[in-house]
C-alpha positions as CSV (number, residue, x, y, z in Angstrom):
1,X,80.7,-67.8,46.0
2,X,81.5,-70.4,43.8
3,X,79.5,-72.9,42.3
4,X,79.1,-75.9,42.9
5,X,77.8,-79.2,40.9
6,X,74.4,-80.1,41.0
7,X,74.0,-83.0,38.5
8,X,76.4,-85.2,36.5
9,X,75.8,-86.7,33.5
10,X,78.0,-89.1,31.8
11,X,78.3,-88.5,28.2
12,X,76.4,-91.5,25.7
13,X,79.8,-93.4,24.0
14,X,78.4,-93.8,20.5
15,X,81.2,-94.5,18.8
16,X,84.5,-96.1,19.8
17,X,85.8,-98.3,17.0
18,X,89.5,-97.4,16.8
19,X,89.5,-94.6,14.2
20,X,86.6,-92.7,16.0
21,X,85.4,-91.5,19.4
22,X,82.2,-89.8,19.6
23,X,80.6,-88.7,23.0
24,X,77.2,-87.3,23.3
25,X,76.2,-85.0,26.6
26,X,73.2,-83.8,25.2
27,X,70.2,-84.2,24.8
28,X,70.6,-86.8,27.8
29,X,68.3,-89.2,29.0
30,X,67.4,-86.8,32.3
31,X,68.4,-83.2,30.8
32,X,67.5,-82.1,27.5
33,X,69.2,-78.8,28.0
34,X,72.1,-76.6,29.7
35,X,71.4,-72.8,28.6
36,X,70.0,-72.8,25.3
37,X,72.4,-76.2,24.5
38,X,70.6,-78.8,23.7
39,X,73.1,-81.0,21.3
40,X,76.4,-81.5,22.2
41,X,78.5,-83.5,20.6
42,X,82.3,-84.4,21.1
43,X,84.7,-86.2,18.5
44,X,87.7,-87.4,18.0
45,X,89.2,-89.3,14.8
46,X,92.4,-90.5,12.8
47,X,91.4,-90.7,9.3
48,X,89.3,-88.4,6.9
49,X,86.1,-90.2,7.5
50,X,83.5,-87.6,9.1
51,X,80.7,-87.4,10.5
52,X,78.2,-84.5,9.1
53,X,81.0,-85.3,5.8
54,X,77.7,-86.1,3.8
55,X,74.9,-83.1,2.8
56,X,72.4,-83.2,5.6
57,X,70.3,-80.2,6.9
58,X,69.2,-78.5,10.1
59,X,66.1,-76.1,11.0
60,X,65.1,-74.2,14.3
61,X,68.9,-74.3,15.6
62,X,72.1,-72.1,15.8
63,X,75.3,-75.0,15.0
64,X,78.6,-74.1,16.3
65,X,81.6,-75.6,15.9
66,X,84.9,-75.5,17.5
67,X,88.4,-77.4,16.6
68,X,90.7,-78.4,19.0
69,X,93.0,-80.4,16.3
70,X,92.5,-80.7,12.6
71,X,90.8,-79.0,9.8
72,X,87.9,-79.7,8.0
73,X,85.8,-78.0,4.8
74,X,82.7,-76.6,5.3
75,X,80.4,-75.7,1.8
76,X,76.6,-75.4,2.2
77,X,73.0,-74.7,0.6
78,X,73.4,-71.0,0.6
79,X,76.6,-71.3,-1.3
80,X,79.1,-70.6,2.1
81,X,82.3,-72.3,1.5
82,X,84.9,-72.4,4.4
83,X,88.2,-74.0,5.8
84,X,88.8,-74.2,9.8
85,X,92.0,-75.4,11.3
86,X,93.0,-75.4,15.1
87,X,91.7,-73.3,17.2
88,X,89.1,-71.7,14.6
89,X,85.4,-71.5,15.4
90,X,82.4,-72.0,13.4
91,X,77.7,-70.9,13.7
92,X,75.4,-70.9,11.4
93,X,72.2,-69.9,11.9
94,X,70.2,-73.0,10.6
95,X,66.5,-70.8,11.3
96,X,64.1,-72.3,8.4
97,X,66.7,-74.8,7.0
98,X,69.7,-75.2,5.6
99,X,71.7,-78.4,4.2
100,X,75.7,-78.1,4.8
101,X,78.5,-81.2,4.8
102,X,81.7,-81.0,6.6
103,X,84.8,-82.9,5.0
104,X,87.5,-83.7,7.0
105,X,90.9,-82.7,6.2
106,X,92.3,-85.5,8.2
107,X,91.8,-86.5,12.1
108,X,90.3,-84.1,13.8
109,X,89.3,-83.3,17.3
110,X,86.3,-81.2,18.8
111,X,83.1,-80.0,19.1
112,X,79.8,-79.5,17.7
113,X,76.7,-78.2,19.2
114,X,73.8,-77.2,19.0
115,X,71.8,-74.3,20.4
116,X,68.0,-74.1,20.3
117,X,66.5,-70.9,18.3
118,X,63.6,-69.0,20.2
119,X,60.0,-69.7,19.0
120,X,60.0,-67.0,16.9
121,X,63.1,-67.1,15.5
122,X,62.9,-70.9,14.4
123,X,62.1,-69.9,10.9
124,X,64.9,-67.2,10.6
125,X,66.8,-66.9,7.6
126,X,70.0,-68.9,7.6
127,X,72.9,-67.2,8.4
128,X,77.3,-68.2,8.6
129,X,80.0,-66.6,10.1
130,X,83.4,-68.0,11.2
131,X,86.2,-67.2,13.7
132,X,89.8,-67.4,13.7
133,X,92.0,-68.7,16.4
134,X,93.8,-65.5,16.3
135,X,90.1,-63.7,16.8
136,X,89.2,-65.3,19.9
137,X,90.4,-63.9,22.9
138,X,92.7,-65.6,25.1
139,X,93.1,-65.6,28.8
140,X,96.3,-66.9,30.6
141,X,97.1,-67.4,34.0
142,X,99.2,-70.2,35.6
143,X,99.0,-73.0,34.1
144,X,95.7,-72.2,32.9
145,X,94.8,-71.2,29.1
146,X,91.7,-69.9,28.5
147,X,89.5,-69.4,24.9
148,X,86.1,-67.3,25.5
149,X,83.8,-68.0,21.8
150,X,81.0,-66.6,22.9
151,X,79.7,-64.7,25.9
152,X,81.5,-62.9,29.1
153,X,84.0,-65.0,30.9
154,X,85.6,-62.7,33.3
155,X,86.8,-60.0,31.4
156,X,86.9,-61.4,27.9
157,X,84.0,-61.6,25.7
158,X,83.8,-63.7,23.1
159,X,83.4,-62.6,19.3
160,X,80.5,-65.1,18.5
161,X,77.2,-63.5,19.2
162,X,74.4,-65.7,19.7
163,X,70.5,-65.3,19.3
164,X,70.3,-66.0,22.8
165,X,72.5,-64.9,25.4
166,X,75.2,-67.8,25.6
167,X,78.1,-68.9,27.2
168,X,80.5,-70.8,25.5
169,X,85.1,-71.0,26.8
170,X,87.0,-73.7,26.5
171,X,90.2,-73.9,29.2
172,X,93.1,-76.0,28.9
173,X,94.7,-76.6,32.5
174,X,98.4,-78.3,33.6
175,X,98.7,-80.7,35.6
176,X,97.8,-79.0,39.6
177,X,96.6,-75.7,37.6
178,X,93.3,-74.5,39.2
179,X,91.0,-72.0,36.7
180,X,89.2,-69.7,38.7
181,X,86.5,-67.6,36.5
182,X,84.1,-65.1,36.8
183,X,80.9,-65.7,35.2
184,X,77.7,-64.4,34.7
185,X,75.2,-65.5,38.1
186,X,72.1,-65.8,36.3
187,X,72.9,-67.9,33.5
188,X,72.8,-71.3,33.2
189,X,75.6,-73.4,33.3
190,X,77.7,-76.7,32.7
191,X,80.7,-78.0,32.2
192,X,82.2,-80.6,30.0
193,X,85.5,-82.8,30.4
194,X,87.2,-83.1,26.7
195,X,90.4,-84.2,28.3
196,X,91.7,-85.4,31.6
197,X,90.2,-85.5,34.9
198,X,88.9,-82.2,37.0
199,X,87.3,-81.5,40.1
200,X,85.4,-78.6,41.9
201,X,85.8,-77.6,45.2
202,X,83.9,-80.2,47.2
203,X,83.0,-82.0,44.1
204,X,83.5,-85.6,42.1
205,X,86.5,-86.1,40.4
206,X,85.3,-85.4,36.4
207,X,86.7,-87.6,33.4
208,X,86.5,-87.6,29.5
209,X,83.0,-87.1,28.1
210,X,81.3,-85.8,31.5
211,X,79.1,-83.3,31.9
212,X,78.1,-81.5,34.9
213,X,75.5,-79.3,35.7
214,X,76.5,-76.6,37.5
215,X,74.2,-74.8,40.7
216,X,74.1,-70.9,41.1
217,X,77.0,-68.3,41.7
218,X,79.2,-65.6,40.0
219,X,82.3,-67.6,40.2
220,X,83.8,-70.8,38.9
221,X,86.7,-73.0,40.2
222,X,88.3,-75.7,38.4
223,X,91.8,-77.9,39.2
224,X,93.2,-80.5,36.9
225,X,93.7,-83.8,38.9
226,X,96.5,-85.3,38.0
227,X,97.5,-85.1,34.2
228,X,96.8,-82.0,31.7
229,X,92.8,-81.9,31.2
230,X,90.3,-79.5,29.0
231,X,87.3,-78.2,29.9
232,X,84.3,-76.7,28.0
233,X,82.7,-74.4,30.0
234,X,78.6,-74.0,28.1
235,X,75.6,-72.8,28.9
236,X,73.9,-68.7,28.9
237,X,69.9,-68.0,29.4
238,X,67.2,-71.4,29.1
239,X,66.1,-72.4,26.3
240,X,62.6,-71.6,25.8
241,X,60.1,-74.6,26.0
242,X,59.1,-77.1,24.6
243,X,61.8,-78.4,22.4
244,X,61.4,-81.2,20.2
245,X,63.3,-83.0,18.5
246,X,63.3,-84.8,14.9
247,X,66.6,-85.8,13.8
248,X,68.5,-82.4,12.5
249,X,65.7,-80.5,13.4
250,X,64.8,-78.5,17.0
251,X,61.2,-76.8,16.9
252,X,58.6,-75.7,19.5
253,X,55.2,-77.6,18.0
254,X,54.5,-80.8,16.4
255,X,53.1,-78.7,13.1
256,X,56.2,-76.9,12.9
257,X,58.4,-80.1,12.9
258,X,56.2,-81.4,9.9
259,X,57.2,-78.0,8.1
260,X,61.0,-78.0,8.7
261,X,60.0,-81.9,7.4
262,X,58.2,-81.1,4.2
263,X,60.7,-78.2,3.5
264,X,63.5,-80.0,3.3
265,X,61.2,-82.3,1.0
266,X,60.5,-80.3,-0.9
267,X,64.1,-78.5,-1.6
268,X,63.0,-75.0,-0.2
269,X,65.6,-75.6,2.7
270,X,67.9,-75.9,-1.0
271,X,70.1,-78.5,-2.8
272,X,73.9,-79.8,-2.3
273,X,75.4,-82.3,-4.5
274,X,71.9,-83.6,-5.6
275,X,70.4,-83.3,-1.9
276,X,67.4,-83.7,-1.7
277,X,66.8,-85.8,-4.3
């Protein structure tokens, strides 16, 4: 059976000043997470400004990235240095802290989000790896072309593997195509418009910067209405609870917060260009 949607959630516009158009699905005001998502965060600009272009850490997360259009630089505190272009994906492993900055190599288009470490793996040790375009596999069916990062869609599995079990595809449809996936009946799941308009069998139409929660079943069916549209498809086993938040960092307790807070203080999470000061 396929499933259906049981919540919709229209992304936060943050930014929209002409050169820049950043969305925010998560955390939102009703859902803090979707799987073990809880940051998601879509762009979309014309110059070389950035946003994470600056040093600037994280703790108690995994960060992935994935580029629609573009390339950027990524160096960080553990002395990974990297160059993405279309199609290429991107995780770290923040665990107890790690400082990174992402410079644009001109407009760019796509995704960053965040997924929430388990209790006991908040203060892992930070770990990168990246992904080729060429690496991920591709699904294509009429109209329909699909890229599976992470997880089982159908009978692809993605090359990024997660701490916890995760879903993460992105589909591009034509105009009419329909996507119909297999997916994984227990997890948790949601989708997310980047482009276009979709709907769901008995559902809303869906437009830029949406997100929708999606209810229980092995099976997924999504149509493009009216022009071209893409879709990120997100989501895998819950996040463990509690999760809170202090700016880049995701922890389980208050006194764990105040670490990740004093360690980046105190440069244990490391230094980049002078960071901390």
């Amino acid at each position: 059976m396929d499933r259906k949607i049981d919540s919709i959630f229209p992304g936060q516009r943050l930014i929209d000043d002409g050169d820049m158009l950043l969305w925010r699905a998560l955390p939102a005001p009703d859902r803090i997470s979707v799987g073990p998502f809880v940051f998601v965060d879509h762009y979309r600009h014309r110059s070389r400004r950035g946003i994470g272009d600056k040093p600037h850490p994280h703790a108690g997360i995994e960060v992935l990235s994935y580029l629609l259009e573009g390339g950027v630089e990524h160096r960080d505190s553990m002395g990974f240095r990297d160059r993405l272009g279309p199609g290429d994906a991107q995780w770290i492993r923040a665990g107890r802290g790690i400082l990174h900055a992402e410079q644009p190599e001109g407009g760019r288009h796509g995704l960053q989000l965040w997924t929430s470490l388990p209790p006991a793996q908040k203060f892992a040790e930070p770990a990168y790896a990246s992904y080729r375009a060429a690496d991920i596999p591709r699904v294509q069916s009429p109209g329909v072309d699909l890229r599976v990062i992470a997880g089982r869609v159908g009978e692809a599995e993605g090359p990024m593997k997660m701490t916890t079990p995760t879903v993460f595809a992105v589909a591009r449809l034509d105009s009419g195509a329909t996507a119909r996936l297999a997916i994984d009946a227990a997890a948790e799941l949601g989708l997310y418009v980047l482009e276009g308009s979709v709907k769901t069998p008995d559902g809303p139409a869906l437009g830029p910067g949406t997100l929708a929660v999606l209810g229980a079943g092995p099976s997924l069916a999504v149509t493009a209405d009216g022009s071209a549209a893409t879709v990120a498809l997100i989501g895998g086993q819950p996040a463990e609870t509690p999760i809170l938040f202090s700016g880049p960092f995701v922890m389980d307790t208050p006194e764990h917060l105040t670490q990740a807070r004093r360690d980046y203080s105190s440069g244990k999470m490391g230094r980049l260009d002078g960071v901390p000061f």
